[in-house]
PyMOL Python script that loads the backbone (N, CA, C, O; Angstrom):
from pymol import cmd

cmd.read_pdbstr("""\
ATOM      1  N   UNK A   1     106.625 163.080 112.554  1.00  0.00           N
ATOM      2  CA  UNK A   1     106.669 162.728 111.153  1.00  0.00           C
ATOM      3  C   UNK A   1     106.915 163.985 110.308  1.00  0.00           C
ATOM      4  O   UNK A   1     107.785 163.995 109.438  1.00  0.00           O
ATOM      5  N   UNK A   2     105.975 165.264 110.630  1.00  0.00           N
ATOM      6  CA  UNK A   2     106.243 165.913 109.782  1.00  0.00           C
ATOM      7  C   UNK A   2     107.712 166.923 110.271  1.00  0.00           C
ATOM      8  O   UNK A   2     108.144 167.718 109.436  1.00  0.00           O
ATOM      9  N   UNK A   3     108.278 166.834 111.397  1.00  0.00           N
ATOM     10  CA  UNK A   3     109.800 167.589 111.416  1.00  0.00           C
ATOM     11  C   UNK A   3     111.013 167.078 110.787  1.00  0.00           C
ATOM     12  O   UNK A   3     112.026 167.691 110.452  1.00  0.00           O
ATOM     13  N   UNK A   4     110.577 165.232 110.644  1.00  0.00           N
ATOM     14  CA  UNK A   4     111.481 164.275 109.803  1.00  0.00           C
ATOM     15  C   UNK A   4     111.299 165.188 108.409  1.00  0.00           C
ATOM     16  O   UNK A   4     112.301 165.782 108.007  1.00  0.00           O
ATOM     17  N   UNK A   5     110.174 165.303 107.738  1.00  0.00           N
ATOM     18  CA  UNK A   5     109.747 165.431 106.379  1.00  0.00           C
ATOM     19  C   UNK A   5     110.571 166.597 105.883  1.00  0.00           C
ATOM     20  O   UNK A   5     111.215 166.540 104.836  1.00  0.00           O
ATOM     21  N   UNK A   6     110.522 167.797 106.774  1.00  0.00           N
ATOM     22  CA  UNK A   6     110.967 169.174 106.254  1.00  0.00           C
ATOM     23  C   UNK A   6     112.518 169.091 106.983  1.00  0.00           C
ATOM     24  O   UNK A   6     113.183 170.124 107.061  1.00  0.00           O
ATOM     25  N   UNK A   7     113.026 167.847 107.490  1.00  0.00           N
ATOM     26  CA  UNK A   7     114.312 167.975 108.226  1.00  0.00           C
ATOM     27  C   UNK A   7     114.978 169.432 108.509  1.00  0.00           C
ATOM     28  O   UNK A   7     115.724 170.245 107.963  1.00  0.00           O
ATOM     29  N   UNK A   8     114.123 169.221 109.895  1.00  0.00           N
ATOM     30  CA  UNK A   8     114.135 170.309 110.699  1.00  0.00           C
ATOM     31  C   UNK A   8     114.774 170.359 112.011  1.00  0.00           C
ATOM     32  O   UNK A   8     114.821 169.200 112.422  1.00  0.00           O
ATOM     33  N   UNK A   9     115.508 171.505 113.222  1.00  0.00           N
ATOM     34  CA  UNK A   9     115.647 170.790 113.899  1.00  0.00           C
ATOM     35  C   UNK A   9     114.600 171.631 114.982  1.00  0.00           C
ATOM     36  O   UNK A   9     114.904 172.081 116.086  1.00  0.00           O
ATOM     37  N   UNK A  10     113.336 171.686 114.324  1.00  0.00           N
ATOM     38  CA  UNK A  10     112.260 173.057 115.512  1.00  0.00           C
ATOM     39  C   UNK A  10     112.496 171.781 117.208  1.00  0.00           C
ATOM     40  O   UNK A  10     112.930 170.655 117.453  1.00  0.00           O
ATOM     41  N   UNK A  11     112.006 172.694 117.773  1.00  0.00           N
ATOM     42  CA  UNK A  11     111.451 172.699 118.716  1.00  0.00           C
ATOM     43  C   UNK A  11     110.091 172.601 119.378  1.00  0.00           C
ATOM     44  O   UNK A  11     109.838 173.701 119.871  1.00  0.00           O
ATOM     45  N   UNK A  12     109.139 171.760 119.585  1.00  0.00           N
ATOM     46  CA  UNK A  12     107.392 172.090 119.886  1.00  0.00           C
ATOM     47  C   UNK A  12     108.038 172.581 121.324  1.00  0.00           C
ATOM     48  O   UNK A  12     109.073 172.293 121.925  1.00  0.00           O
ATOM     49  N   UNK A  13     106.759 173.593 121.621  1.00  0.00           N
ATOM     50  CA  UNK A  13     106.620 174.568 122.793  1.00  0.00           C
ATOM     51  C   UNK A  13     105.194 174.480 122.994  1.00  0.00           C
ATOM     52  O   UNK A  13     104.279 174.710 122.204  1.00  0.00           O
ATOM     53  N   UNK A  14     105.171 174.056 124.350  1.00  0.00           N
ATOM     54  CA  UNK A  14     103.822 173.624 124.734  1.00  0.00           C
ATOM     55  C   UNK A  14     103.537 175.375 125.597  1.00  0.00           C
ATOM     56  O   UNK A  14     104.139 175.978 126.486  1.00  0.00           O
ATOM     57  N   UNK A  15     102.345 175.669 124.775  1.00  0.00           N
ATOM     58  CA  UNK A  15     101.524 176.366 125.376  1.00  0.00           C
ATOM     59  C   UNK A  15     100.611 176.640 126.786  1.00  0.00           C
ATOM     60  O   UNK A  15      99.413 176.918 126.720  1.00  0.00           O
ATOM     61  N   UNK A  16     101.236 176.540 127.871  1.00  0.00           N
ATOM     62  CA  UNK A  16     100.203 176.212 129.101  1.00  0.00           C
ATOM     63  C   UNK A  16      98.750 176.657 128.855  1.00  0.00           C
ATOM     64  O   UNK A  16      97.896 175.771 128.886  1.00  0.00           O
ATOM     65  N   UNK A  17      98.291 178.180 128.568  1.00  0.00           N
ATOM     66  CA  UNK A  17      97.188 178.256 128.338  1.00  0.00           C
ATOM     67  C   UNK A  17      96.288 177.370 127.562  1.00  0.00           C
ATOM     68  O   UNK A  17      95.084 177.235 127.781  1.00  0.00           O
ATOM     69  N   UNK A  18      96.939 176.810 126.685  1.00  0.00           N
ATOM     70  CA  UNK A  18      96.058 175.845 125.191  1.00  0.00           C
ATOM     71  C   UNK A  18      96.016 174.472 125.918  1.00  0.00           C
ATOM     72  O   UNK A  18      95.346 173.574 125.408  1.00  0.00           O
ATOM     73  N   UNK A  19      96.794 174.218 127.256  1.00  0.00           N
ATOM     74  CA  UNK A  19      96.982 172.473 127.830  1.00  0.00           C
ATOM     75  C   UNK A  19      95.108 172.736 128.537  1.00  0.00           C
ATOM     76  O   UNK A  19      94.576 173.723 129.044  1.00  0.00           O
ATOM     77  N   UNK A  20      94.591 171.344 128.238  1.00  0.00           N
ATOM     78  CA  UNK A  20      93.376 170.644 128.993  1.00  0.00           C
ATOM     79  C   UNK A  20      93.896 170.949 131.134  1.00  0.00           C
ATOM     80  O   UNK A  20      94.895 170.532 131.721  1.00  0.00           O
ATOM     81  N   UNK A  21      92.648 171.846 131.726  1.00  0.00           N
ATOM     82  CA  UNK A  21      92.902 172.104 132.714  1.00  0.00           C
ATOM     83  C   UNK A  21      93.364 170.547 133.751  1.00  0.00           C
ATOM     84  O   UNK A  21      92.776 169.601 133.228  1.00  0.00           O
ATOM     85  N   UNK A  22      93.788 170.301 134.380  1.00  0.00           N
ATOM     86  CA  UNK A  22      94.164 169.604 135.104  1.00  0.00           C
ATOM     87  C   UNK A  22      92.746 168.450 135.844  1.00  0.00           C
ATOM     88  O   UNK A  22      92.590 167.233 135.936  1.00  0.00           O
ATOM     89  N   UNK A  23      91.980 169.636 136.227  1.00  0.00           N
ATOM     90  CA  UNK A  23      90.800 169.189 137.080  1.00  0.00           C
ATOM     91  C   UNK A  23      89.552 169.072 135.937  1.00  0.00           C
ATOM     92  O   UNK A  23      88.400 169.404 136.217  1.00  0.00           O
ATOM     93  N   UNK A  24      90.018 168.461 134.380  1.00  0.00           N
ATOM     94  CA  UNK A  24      88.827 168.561 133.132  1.00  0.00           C
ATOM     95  C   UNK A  24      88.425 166.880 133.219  1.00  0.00           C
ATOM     96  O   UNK A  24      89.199 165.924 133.273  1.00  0.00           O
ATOM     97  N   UNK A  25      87.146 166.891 133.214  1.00  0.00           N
ATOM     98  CA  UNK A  25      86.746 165.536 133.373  1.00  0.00           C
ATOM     99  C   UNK A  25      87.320 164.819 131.706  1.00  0.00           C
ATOM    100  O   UNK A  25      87.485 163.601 131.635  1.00  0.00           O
ATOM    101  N   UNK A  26      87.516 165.496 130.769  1.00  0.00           N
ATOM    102  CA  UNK A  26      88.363 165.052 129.687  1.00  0.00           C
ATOM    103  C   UNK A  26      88.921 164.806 129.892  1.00  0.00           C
ATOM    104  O   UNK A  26      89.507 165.605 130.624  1.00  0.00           O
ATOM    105  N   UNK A  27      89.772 163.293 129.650  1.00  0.00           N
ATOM    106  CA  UNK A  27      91.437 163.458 129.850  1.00  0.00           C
ATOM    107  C   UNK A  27      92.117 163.477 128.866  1.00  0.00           C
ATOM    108  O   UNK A  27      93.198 164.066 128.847  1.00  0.00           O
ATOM    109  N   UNK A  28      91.599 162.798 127.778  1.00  0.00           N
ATOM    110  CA  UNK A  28      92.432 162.585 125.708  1.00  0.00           C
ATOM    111  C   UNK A  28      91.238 162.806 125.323  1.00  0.00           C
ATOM    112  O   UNK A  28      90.230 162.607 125.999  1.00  0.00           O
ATOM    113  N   UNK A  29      91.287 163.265 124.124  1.00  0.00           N
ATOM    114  CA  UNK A  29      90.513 163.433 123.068  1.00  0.00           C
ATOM    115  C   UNK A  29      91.016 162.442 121.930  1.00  0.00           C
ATOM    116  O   UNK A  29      92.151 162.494 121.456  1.00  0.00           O
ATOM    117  N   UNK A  30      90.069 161.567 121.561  1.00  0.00           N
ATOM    118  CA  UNK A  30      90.690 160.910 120.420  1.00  0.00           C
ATOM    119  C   UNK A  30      89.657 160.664 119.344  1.00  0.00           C
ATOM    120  O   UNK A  30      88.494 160.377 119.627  1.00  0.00           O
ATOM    121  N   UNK A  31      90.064 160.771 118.208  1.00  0.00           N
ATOM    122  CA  UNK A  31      89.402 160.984 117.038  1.00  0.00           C
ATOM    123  C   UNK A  31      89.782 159.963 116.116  1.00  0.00           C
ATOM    124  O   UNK A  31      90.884 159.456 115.907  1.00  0.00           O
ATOM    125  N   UNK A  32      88.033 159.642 115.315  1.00  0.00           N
ATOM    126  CA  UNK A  32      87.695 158.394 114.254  1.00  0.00           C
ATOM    127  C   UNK A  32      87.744 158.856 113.114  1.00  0.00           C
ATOM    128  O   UNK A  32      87.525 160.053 112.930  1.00  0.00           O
ATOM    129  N   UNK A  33      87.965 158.226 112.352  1.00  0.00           N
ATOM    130  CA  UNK A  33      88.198 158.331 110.851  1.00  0.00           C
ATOM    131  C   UNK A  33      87.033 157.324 110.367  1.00  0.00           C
ATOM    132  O   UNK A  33      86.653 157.357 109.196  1.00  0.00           O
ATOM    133  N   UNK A  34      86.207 155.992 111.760  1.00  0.00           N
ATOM    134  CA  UNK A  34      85.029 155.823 111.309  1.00  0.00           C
ATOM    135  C   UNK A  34      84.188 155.600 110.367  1.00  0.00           C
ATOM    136  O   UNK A  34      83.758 154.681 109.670  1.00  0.00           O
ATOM    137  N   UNK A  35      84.060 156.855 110.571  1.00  0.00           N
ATOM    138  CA  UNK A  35      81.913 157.243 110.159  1.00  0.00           C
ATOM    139  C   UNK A  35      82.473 157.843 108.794  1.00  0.00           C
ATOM    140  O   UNK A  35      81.624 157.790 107.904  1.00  0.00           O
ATOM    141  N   UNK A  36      83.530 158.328 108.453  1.00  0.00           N
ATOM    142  CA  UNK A  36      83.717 158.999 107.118  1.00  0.00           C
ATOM    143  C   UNK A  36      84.228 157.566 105.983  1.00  0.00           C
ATOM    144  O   UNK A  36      84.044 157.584 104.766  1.00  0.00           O
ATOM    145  N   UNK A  37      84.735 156.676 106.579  1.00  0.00           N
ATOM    146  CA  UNK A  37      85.274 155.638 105.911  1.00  0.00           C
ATOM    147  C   UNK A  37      83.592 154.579 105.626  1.00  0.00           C
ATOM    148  O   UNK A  37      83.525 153.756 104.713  1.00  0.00           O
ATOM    149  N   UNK A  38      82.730 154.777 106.333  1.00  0.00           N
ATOM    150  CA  UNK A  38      81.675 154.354 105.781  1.00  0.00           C
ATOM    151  C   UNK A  38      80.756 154.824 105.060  1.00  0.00           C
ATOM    152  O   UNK A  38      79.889 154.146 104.507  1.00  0.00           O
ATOM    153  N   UNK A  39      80.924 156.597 104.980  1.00  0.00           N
ATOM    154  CA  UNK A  39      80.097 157.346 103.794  1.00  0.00           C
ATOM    155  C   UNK A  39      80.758 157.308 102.730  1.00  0.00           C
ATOM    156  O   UNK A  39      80.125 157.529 101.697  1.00  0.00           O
ATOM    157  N   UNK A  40      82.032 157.057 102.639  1.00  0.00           N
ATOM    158  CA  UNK A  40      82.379 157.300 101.481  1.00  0.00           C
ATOM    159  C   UNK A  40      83.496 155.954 101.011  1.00  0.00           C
ATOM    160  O   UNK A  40      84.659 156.178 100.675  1.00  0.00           O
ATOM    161  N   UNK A  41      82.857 154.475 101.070  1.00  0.00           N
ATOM    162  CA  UNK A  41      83.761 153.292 101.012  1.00  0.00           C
ATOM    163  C   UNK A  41      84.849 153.644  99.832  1.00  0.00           C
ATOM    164  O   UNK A  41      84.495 154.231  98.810  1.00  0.00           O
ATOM    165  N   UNK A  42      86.551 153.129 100.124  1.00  0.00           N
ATOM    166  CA  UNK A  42      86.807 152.398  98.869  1.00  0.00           C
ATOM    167  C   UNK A  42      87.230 153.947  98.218  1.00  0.00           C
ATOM    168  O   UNK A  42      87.782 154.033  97.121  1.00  0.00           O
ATOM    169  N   UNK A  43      86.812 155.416  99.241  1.00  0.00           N
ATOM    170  CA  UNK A  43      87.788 156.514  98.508  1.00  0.00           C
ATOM    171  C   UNK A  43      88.997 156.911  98.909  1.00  0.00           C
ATOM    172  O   UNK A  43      89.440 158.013  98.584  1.00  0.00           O
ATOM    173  N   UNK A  44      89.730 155.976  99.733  1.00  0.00           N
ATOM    174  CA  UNK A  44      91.037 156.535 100.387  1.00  0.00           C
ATOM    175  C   UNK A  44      92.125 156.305  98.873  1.00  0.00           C
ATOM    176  O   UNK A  44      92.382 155.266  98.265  1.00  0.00           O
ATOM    177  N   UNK A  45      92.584 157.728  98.619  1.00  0.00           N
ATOM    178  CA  UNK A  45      93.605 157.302  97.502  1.00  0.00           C
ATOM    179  C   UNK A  45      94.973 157.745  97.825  1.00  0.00           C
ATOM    180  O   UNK A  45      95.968 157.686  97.103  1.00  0.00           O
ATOM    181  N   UNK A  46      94.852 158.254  99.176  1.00  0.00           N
ATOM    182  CA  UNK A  46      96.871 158.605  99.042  1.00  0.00           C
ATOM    183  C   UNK A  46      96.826 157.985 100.976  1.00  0.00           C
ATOM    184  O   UNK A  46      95.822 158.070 101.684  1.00  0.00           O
ATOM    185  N   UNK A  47      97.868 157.542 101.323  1.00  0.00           N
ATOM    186  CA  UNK A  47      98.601 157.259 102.507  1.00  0.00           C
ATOM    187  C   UNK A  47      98.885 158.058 103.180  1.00  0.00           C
ATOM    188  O   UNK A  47      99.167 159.117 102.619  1.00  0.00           O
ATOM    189  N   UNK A  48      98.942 158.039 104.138  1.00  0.00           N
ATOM    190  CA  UNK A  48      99.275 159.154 105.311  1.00  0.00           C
ATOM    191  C   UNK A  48     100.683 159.649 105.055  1.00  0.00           C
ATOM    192  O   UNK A  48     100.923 160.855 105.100  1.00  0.00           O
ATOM    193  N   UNK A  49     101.687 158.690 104.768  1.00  0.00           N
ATOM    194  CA  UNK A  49     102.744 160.110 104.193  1.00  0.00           C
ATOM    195  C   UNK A  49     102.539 160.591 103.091  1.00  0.00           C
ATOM    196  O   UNK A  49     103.122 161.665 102.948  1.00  0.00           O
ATOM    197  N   UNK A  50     101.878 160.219 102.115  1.00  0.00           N
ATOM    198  CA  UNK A  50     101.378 161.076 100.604  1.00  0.00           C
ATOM    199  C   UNK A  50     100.748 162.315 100.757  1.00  0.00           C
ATOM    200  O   UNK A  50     100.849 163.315 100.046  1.00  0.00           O
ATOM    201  N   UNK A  51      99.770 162.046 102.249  1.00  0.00           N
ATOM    202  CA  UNK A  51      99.058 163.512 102.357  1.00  0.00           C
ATOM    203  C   UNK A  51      99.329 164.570 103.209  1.00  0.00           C
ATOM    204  O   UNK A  51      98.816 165.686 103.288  1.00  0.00           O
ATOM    205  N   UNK A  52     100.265 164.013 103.864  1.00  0.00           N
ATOM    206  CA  UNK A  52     101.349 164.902 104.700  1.00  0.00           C
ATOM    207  C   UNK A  52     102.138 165.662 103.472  1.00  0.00           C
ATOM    208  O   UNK A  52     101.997 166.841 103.148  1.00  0.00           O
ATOM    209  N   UNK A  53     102.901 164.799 102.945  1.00  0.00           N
ATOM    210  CA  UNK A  53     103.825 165.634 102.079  1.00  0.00           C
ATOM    211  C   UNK A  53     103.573 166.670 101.024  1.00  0.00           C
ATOM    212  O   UNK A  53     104.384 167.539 100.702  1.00  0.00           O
ATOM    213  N   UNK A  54     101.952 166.443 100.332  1.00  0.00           N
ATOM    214  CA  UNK A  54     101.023 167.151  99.775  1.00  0.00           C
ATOM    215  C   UNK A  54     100.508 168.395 100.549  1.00  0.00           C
ATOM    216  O   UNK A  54     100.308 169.463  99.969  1.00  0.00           O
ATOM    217  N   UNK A  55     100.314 168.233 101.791  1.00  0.00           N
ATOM    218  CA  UNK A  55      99.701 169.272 102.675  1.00  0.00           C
ATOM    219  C   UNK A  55     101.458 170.468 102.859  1.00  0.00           C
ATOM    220  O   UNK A  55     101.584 171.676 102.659  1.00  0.00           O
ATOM    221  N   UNK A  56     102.393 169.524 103.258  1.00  0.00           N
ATOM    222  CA  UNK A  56     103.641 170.598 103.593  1.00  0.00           C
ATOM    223  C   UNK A  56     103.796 171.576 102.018  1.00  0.00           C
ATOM    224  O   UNK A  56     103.905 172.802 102.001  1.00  0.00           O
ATOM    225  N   UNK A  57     103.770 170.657 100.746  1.00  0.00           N
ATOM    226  CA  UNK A  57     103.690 171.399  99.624  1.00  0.00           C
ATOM    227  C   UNK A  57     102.382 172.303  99.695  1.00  0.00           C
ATOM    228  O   UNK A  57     102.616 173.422  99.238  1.00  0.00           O
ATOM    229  N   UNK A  58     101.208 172.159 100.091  1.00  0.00           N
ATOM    230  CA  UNK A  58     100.679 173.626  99.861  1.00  0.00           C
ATOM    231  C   UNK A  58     100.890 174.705 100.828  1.00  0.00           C
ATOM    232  O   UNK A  58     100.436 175.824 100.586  1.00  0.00           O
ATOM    233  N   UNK A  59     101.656 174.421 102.094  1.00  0.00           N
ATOM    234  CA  UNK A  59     102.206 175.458 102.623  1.00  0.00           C
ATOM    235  C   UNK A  59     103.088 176.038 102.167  1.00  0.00           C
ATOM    236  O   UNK A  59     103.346 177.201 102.477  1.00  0.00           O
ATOM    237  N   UNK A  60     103.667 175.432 101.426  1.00  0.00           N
ATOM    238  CA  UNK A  60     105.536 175.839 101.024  1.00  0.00           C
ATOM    239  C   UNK A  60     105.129 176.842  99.728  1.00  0.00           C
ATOM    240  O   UNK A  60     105.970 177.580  99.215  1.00  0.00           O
ATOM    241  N   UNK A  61     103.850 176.780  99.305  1.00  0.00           N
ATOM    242  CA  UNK A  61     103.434 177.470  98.485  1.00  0.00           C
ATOM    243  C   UNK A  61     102.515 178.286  98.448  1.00  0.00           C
ATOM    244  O   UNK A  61     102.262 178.870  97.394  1.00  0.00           O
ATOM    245  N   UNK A  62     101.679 178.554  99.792  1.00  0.00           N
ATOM    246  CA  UNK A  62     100.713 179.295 100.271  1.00  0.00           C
ATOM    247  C   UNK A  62     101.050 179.966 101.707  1.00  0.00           C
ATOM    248  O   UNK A  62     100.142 180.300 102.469  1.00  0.00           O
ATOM    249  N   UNK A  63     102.551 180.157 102.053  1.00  0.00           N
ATOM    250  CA  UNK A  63     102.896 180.734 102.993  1.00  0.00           C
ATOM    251  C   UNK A  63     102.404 182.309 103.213  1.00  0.00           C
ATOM    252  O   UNK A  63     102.329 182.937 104.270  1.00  0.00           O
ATOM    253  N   UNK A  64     102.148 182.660 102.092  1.00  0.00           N
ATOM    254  CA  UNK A  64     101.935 184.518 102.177  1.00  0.00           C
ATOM    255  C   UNK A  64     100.196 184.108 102.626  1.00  0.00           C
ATOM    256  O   UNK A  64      99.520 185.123 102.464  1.00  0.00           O
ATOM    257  N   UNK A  65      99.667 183.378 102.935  1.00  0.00           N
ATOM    258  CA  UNK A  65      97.875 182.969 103.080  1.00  0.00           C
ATOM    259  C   UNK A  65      98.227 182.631 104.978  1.00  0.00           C
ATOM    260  O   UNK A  65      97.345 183.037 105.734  1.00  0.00           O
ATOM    261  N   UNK A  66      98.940 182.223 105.355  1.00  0.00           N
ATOM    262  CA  UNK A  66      99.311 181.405 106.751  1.00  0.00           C
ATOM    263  C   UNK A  66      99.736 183.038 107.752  1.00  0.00           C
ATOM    264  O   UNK A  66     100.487 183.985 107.520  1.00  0.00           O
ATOM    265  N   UNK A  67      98.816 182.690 108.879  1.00  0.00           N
ATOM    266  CA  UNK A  67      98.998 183.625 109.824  1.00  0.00           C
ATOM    267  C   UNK A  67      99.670 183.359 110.944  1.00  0.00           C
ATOM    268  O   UNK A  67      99.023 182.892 111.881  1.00  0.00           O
ATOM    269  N   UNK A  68     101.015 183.576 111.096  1.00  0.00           N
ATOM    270  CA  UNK A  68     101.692 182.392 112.078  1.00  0.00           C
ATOM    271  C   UNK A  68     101.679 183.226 113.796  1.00  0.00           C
ATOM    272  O   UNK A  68     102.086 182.833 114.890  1.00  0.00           O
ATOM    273  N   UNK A  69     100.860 184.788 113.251  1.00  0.00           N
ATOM    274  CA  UNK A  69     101.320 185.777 114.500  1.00  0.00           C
ATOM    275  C   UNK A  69     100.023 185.103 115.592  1.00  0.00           C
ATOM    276  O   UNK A  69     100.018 185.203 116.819  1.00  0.00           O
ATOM    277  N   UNK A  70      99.244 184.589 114.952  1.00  0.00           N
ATOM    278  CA  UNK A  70      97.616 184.307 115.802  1.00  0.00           C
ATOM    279  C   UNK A  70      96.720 183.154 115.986  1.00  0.00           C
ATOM    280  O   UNK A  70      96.039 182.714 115.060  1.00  0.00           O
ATOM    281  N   UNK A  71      96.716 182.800 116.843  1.00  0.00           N
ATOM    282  CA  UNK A  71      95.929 181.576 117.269  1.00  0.00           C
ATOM    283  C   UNK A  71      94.483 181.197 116.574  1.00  0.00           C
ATOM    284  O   UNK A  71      93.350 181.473 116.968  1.00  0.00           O
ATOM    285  N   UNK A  72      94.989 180.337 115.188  1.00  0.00           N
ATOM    286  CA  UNK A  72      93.711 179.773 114.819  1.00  0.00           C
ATOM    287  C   UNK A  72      93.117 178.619 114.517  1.00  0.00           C
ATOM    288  O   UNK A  72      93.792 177.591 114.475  1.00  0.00           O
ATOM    289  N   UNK A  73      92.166 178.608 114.335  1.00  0.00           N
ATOM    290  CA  UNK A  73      91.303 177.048 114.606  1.00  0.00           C
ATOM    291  C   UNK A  73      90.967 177.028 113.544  1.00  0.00           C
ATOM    292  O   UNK A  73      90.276 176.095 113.133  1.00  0.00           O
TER     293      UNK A  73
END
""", "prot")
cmd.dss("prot")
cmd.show_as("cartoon", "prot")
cmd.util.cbc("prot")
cmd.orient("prot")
């Protein structure tokens, strides 16, 4: 979605070190939106492409803040 957005033609490059070891009793990780949709009913105000396209605009404008040389969390 977001390489459509910035019509791009990147490439993802999978990292072997960053891949889940082979022999990890994990196999996916998957994540709820849940428990936050019940603390806070009735506050969702933008759509998943609204907040994508909002998020690429504060990069496009906070690029000198973005460390692209280093692996961060």
């Amino acid at each position: 979605m977001i390489i459509n957005l910035i019509d791009s033609d990147v490439k993802i490059i999978r990292d072997k070190s960053r891949l889940r070891p082979e022999k990890s009793k994990v196999k996916r990780l998957l994540g709820s939106n849940e428990k936050i949709k019940k603390l806070t009913p009735g506050t969702q105000k933008k759509t998943l492409d609204e907040g994508i396209k909002e998020t690429l605009q504060w990069f496009k404008s906070n690029l000198h803040r973005y460390k692209a040389g280093i692996y961060n969390v």
